[in-house]
C-alpha angles and dihedrals in degrees: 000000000000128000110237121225133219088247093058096256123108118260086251098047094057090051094051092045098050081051087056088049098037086047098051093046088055092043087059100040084055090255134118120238084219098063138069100249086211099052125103116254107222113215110206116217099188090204148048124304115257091047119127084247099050079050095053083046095049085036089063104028102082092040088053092054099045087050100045093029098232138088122293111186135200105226113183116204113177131184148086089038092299095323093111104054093039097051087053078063102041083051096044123099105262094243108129098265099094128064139167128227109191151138138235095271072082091092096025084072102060095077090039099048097037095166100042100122105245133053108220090223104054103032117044135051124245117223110167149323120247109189150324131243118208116225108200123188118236130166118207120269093258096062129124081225125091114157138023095254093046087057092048090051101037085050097043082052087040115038114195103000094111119069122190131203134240128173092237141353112269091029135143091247091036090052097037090054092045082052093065088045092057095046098043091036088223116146112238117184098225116220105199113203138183104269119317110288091070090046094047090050092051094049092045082054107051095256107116120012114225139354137159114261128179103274091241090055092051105030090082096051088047090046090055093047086253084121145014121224117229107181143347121235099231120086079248136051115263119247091236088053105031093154098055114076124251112240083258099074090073090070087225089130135250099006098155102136101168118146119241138192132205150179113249135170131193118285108285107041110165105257090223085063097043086051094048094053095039084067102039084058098045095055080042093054093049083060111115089216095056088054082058096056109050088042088077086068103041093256120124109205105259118181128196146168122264097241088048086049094043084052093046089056094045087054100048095041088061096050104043089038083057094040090053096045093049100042082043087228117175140185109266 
């Protein structure tokens, strides 16, 4: 039975009905009715600092919190190849107060981590992209290889001869690279090392003969005739390499293997406060010195919608989860 009210509206009703309001002034003040407005908003970088996403998330932090006039903190949570801190994000409340800071090796690890305990498409909330980092494949100086053709036809007549390098099984650079093998059907022999600089020593040394590497990594050592550049990730050249093709020019198909970062919550966001920080971002991203900054890491700013993110995730979980399955690739 309901409780009647002196204005002539159940107790409940008037409950429910002061929820609607509170939550349609906070949608339009940017802030969701289910958050604390003073409380800090942690942002999880789910791995080291110095890393090009701890640098998106202390890029926009401050930004955030001058525009929404509360605390926006940079939380590093390292650990299982970004597992650790995302999964802190999948298990919090969906407030406000926890977001998560991440790249595309995201959904690459679904089919890795089979057993981690989230699926990045079902249980978390994009927000937006925030940029894009270009890999492009070099060998060192020294190579026998010297285009991209060249590669593709000397590794169809040897199979297996050439080994390439990654800084880890399942990354970005380990699965692009077992992407080109699938579409041009060539046999690589993979070396899995313990982060880049080891890989890139060993490349710059003769030890191992090509990888993908993030184009400002590379770009100095090209620049000095250390490396030769192959191919660019992107369906077009980049700007800083104009010369060197893009994967595309081999016709095998969608071979865009850029890396790209983005800005994610627990399922069941708000969607007024997904909205509201969906703008914000997107007038943060447009910042020249925003551009600057992520420069320094190889990323160009890059916003999207949420539906267009949430898209984006669904895609590329399907096709690193059936690349994985197919190359029979696991996490070492």
């Amino acid at each position: 039975m309901l409780t009647p009210s002196a204005g002539g509206l159940p107790l409940s009703r008037r409950k429910a009905l002061l929820t609607v309001a509170v939550a349609a002034a906070a949608g339009s003040s940017g802030l969701s009715a289910f958050a604390n407005t003073q409380a800090p908003v942690r942002l999880v970088v789910p791995f080291t600092p110095g890393t090009g996403i701890d640098l998106i998330a202390r890029v926009i932090g401050p930004k955030l919190s001058e525009r929404f006039q509360r605390p926006f903190i940079v939380d590093n949570k390292p650990g299982a190849s970004g597992n650790i801190g995302t999964l802190e994000v999948v298990r919090s409340t969906p407030d406000g107060t926890t977001l998560l800071v991440t790249v595309n090796t995201l959904v690459m690890n679904t089919e890795l981590y089979p057993k981690m305990g989230y699926s990045p498409v079902r249980d978390l909330s994009a927000i937006s992209q925030t940029s894009v980092g270009q890999l492009v494949l070099v060998t060192g100086s020294q190579s026998r290889i010297t285009d991209l053709k060249e590669l593709i036809g000397y590794a169809q007549k040897n199979p297996g001869v050439l080994n390439y390098g990654s800084p880890g099984a399942g990354t970005p650079h380990h699965l692009a690279t077992e992407l080109l093998k699938s579409k041009a059907r060539i046999s690589l022999t993979h070396v899995s090392y313990r982060g880049t600089a080891p890989a890139l020593t060993d490349l710059l040394g003769g030890q191992i003969d090509l990888m993908f590497l993030p184009i400002h990594v590379a770009l100095q050592h090209i620049k000095a005739g250390k490396l030769r550049a192959l191919a660019i990730s992107s369906d077009t050249p980049s700007p800083l390499l104009p010369q060197v093709p893009s994967l595309r020019s081999l016709n095998l198909g969608d071979m865009n293997v850029d890396m790209w970062y983005g800005l994610l919550g627990p399922k069941g966001l708000p969607p007024e406060f997904v909205r509201s920080i969906n703008e914000a971002l997107k007038n943060i991203l447009a910042q020249p010195e925003v551009a600057k900054a992520f420069e320094s890491q190889g990323m160009t700013p890059q916003h999207s919608t949420p539906q267009a993110f949430q898209a984006l995730i669904e895609a590329d979980a399907r096709r690193w989860g059936n690349l994985i399955k197919t190359q029979g690739i696991t996490a070492e």
